[in-house]
N, C-alpha and C positions, 0 to 999 in steps of 0.2 A: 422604744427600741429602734435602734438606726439600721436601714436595711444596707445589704450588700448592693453593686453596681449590680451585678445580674439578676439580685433578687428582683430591684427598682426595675431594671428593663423587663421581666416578667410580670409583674404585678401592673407594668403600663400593657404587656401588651394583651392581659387578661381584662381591663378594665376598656381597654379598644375592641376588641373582640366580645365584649358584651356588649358592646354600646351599639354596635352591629345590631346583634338580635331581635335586643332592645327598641333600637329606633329612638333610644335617651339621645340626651345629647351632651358630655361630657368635656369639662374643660382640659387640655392636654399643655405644657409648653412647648417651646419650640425642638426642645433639643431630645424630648420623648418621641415628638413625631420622627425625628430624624432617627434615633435608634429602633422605631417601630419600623419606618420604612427599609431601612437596612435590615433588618430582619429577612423580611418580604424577600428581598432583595436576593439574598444570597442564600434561600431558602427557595428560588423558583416561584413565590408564590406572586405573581407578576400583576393578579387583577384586585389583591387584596394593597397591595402596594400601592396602587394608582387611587384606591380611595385613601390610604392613608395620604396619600398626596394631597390630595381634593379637600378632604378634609381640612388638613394641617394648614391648608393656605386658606381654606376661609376664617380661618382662627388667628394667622398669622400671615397675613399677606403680603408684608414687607421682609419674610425671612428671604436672604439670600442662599441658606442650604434647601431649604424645602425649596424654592426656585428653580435652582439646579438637580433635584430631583426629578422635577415636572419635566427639566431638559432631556434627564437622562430616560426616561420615559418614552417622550415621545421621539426620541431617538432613535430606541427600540424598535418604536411605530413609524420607524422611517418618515415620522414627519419633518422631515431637515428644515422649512420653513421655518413654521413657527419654533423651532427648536432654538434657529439661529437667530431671531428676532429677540429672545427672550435674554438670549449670551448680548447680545448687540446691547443692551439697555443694562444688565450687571457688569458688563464690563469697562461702563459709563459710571456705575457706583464705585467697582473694585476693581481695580486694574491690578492690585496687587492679589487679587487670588487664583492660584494655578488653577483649582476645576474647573473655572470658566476659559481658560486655556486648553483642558484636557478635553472638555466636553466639545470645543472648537476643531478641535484635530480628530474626534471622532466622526463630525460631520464631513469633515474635509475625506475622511478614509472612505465614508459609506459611499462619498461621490468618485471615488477613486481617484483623489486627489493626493496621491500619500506626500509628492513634494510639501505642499502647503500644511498637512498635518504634520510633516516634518517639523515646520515653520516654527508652529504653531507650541510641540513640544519642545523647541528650543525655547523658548522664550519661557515656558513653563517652569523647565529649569534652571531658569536664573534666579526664581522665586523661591523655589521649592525646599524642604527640610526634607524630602523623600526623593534623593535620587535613582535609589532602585525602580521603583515604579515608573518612573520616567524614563528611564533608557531603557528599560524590558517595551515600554510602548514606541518608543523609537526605534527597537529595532526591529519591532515588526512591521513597522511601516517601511523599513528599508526589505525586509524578505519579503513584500507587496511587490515593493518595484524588483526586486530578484537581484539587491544590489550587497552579495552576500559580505564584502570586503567590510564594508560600513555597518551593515546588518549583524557580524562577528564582535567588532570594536563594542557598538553599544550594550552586547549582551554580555560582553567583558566588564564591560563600566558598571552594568546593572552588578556583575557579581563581585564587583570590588566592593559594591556599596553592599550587600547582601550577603555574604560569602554561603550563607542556608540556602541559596536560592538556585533549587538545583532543575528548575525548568530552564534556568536562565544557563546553566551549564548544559543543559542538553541543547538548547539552541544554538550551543555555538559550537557543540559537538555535529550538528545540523551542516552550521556553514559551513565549520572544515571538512565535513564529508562533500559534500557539494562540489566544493572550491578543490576535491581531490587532493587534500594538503595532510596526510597521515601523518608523515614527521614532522611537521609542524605542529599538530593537534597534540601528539606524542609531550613534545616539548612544553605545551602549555598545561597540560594538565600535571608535568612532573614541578613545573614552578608551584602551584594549584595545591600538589601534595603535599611539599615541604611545608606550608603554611598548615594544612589540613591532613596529616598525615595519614589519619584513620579515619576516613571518607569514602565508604564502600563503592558511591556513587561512580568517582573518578577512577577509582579503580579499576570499577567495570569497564568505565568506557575505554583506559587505555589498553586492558585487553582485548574491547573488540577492537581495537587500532591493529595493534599487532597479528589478531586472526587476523584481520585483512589484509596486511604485509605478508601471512605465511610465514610468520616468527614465533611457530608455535610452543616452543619452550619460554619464552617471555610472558607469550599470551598466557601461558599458564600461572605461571609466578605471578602475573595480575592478579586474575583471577582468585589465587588463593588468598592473596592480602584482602582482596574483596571481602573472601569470607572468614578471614582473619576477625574485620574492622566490624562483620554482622554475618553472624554464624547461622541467620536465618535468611538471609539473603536471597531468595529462590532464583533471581538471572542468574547471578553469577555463578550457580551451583549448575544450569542448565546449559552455561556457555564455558563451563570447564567440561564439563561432558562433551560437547562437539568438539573442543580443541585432542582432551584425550582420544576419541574416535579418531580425528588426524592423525594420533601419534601412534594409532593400530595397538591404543593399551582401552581393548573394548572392555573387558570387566572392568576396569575402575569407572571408566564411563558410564557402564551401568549401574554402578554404586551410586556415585552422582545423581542420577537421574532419579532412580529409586528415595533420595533424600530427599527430594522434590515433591515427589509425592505423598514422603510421609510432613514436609510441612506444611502443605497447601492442599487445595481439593486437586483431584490428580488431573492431567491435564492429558488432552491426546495427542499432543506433540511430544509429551515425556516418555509418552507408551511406545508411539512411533520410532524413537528415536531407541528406544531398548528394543523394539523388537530388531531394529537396524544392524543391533549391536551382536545380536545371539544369531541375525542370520549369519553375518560375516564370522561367529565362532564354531558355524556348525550345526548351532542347533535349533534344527527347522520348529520342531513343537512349539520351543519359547517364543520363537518369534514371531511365529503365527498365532500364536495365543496375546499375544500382545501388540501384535496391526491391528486382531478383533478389536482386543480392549479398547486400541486407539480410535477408531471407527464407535464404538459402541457411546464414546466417552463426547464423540462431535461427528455426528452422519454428515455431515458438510465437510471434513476435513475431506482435499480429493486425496491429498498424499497418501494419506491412509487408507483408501479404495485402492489406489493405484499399488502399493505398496503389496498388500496382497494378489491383486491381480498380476502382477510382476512377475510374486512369488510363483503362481503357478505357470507361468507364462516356461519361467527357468525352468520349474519341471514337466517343461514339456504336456502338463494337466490344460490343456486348452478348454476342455469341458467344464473344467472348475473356473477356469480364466473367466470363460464367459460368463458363468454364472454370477459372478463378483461385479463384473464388471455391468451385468444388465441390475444387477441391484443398484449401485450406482447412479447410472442412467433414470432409473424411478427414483432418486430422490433432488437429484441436478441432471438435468436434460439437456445445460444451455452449457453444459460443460466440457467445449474443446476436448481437454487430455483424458475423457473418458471414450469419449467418439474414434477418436483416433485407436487407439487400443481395439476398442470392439471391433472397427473396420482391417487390424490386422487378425484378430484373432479367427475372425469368421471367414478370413481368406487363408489362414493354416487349418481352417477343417473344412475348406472348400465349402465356403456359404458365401458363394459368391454374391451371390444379389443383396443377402444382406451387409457382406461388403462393403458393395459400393454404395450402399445406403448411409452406411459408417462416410465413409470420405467424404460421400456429399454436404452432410450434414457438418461434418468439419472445417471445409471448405464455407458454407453459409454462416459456420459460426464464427467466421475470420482466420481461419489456419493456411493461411496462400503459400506456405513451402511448397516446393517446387514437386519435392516428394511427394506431397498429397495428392498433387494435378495426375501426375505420373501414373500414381498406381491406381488409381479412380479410374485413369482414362485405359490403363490395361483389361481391368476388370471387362468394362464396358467393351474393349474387342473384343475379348472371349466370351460375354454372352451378347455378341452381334450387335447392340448397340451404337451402331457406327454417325449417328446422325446426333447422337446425344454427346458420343467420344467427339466429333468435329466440333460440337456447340461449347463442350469445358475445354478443349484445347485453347480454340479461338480465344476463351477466356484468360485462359492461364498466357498467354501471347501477350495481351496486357499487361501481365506483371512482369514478365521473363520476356521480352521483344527479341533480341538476338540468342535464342538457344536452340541446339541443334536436336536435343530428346524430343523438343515440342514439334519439331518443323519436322523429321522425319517419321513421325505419327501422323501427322494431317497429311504428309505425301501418301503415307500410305492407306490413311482413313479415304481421301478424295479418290484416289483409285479403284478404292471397294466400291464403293458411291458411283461409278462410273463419270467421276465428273476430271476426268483427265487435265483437262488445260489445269487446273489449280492443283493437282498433283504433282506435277512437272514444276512449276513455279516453287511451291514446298521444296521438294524433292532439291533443286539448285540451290535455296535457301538454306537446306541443312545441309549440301557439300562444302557449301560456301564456308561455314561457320566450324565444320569440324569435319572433314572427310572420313576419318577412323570410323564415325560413328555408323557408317551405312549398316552394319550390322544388325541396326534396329531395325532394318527393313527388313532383311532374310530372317529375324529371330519371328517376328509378330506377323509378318504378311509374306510367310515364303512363295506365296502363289505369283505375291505383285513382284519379288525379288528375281523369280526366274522371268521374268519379259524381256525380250532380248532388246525393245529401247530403255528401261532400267537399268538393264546392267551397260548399255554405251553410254548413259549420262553418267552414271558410277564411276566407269572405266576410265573415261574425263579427268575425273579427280584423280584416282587412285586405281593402279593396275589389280586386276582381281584375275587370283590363278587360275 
C-alpha cells in the first residue's frame, strides 16, 4: 500500500520521535530530515528542530538544505558568524540557490544592514520561481529603513505575484497611511477590485480610507460590499457601526454591533460602543448595563472605566464617579486618564488633598498639560502649600517657559513666602507676557493684590480703576 505525502511525513516524524526515546538510531534521507525540521519549524518547536538538524547532518553532511537549516538556526541564535561562514562555503557550491541569498540578507537585517539585505534580495530575485516572498522581504527591509515610497512598490509587486496575499495588502495599506496618501490608497485598491471584486479584505480597507476622509456615506457603501463578499466578516460589521454612529442612525449601529457579538466571542469594545449608542438615545439603563458588560468582558479596557465614570460624572453622581473610578485605579495605577478624572472629581466634592494627589500622580505619569500644572498648583494654594506650589510651578516653567498663568502664581507664591525680590521679577515677567492676566493675582492672592507697590507695577502695564 503506497502512503500519502502526509501520511509519509507523519509516519517520519513518528519514527524520529521514537528514535528520541529510544536512543535507536534510525536511518532517515535527506529530504525526511528536511520535512521533519520544517515541521519543528513552523510549529515553534525550535530545540526539537535543532537536533533534527544535528542529526540529519551527521547522516548527511554534504546536504545543502539541511546546511541551510543549521544557518537558519543559528541565525535565530544570533550567531551571525558562523551563520555567515557556512552561507560563504554554499554559496561557493550554489550560486544559483536563492536561500543562501535569503539567509544572507537576513544576517545583513539582524546587523541592521537593511541597504545590503536589500542587495542581497535583489539578486535573489533574479534566481527565484517565488517572487511573492521576495518582495514581501524586500519590502520590509525598506519599512526598516522607513523608506515607505519603495517599501509600497515592493508590497505591490509581492501582491501582483500573489494577489491571496493579503498581509502584503495591508502593508501597503500601512505605507499609504503613513505616506498620508488616502486618495491615492482609495485608487489603488478600486484597481485591486476590479480584478478581485468580492474581496472583503479591500473593501474594508477602502472604507476605512473614506471614514478617515469624513465620506461617510461611501464609507458605508464599503463596508456593506465588505459584507456583501463575507457575511461573517466581524471588522467590517464593527466599522459600519462607527460610521453609522457618525451618521447619528445609532440603532442600526447597534444592530451592527449586536451581530458581532452573536458571531464571535463578544468583545468589550462591541459593548462599549452600544453602550455609546443608547446613551446618545436616552437610554441611560442600556448603557450602563452595557459599559458594565464592556468592563466585565476586559478590566483593562480604560475606555470602559472611563466611559462609566463619565457617565456619572454628566449626572452630576460624583460619589459614584469616584467609586468607578477608584475601582479602576486597583486594577491599573500607572494609568494617566484615570488619575486625572479622580483628581477632578475629588476637587467637585472638595477632597482637596486627595486632589492634589490625583494631579501629582498624573503629572509623574507624564501628563505635562499646562492644565494639570495649573490646577495642582491652585489646590496647593488653598491648602497653604506654598513651598510645594513654587517647587511644581518652577517645574511646569520648564515645559511652558514664556507663560503668563505660571509667572503670575510664583509672583504671587514668592510674596507669600516672603521672598519679595523674586516676586517682583515674576510679577514683571507675567505683565510682560500678557498684562490682562493680572487678575490671577487679585483672584488667588487678593492680600498680595491690594499692596500698593503691586498695584504701581500693574498700573505700569495696564490702568486699574
Amino acid at each position: 500500500m503506497q502512503l500519502s505525502h502526509n501520511e509519509e511525513d507523519n509516519f517520519s516524524l513518528s519514527r524520529f520521535e521514537s528514535m528520541l526515546k529510544t536512543n535507536d538510531v534510525l536511518f532517515f534521507d535527506s529530504n525526511e530530515f528536511e520535512n521533519i525540521i520544517n515541521h519543528y519549524l513552523e510549529n515553534g518547536k525550535f530545540s526539537l528542530a535543532k537536533k533534527a538538524v544535528k542529526m540529519g547532518l551527521a547522516q548527511h553532511p554534504t546536504s545543502v538544505n539541511l546546511r541551510l537549516f543549521k544557518v537558519e538556526i543559528l541565525v535565530f541564535e544570533d550567531k551571525l558568524d558562523l551563520a555567515d561562514g557556512i552561507l560563504n562555503e554554499l554559496k561557493e557550491l550554489e550560486t544559483s540557490n536563492e536561500e543562501i541569498y535569503i539567509q544572507k540578507a537576513q544576517i545583513y537585517s539582524k546587523r541592521d544592514m537593511h541597504a545590503e539585505a536589500i542587495t542581497m534580495l535583489q539578486a535573489a530575485l533574479e534566481i527565484t520561481m517565488e517572487d511573492a516572498e521576495i518582495f514581501s522581504l524586500i519590502g520590509m527591509e525598506y519599512l526598516f529603513l522607513e523608506d515607505f515610497e519603495n517599501a509600497k512598490y515592493s508590497f505591490m509587486k509581492c501582491l501582483e505575484a500573489d494577489e491571496e496575499d493579503y498581509s502584503a495588502l495591508y502593508n501597503i495599506m500601512y505605507c499609504f497611511d503613513f505616506l498620508e496618501q488616502k486618495v491615492e490608497a482609495i485608487d489603488y485598491l478600486n484597481l485591486y477590485l476590479n480584478k478581485n471584486p468580492y474581496c472583503e479584505v479591500a473593501w474594508h480597507q477602502v472604507g476605512k480610507q473614506y471614514f478617515d476622509l469624513k465620506q461617510y456615506t461611501k464609507a458605508l457603501a464599503a463596508f456593506d460590499f465588505a459584507i456583501i463578499s463575507d457575511d461573517r466578516f466581524v471588522g467590517a460589521y464593527l466599522e459600519k457601526g462607527k460610521v453609522l454612529e457618525k451618521l447619528k442612525r445609532y440603532n442600526e449601529a447597534i444592530e451592527n454591533y449586536n451581530i458581532t457579538l452573536e458571531l464571535e466571542d463578544p468583545t468589550s469594545f462591541a459593548y462599549l460602543r452600544i453602550g455609546k449608542c443608547f446613551e446618545k438615545l436616552g437610554c441611560d439603563d442600556l448603557a450602563l448595563k452595557n459599559y458594565k458588560q464592556s468592563v466585565h468582558e476586559d478590566p483593562l479596557l480604560d475606555k470602559g472605566w472611563i466611559a462609566i465614570t463619565d457617565f456619572y460624572i454628566k449626572k452630576l453622581n460624583f460619589q459614584k464617579a469616584l467609586y468607578y473610578i477608584n475601582k479602576a485605579i486597583n486594577i491599573d495605577e500607572e494609568n494617566v486618564l484615570y488619575w486625572k478624572r479622580y483628581a477632578k472629581i475629588n476637587s467637585r466634592l472638595n477632597f482637596f488633598e486627595e486632589a492634589e494627589q490625583g494631579y501629582k500622580k498624573s503629572l509623574e505619569l507624564g501628563n505635562y498639560e499646562l492644565e494639570t500644572w495649573i490646577r495642582r498648583c491652585d489646590i496647593l494654594i488653598g491648602l497653604g502649600e506654598y513651598e510645594t506650589a513654587i517647587n511644581s510651578m518652577l517645574q511646569a516653567l520648564e515645559f511652558y517657559p514664556t507663560t503668563a498663568e505660571i509667572e503670575y502664581r510664583l509672583a504671587g507664591l514668592f510674596f507669600c513666602t516672603n521672598k519679595g525680590e523674586k516676586g517682583y521679577f515674576h510679577l514683571n515677567n507675567a505683565l510682560k507676557i500678557d498684562s490682562e492676566y493680572y487678575i490671577i493675582i487679585e483672584e488667588l492672592f487678593p492680600n498680595i493684590f491690594d499692596r500698593k507697590s503691586v498695584k504701581q507695577i500693574i498700573n505700569s502695564f495696564v490702568k486699574l480703576s
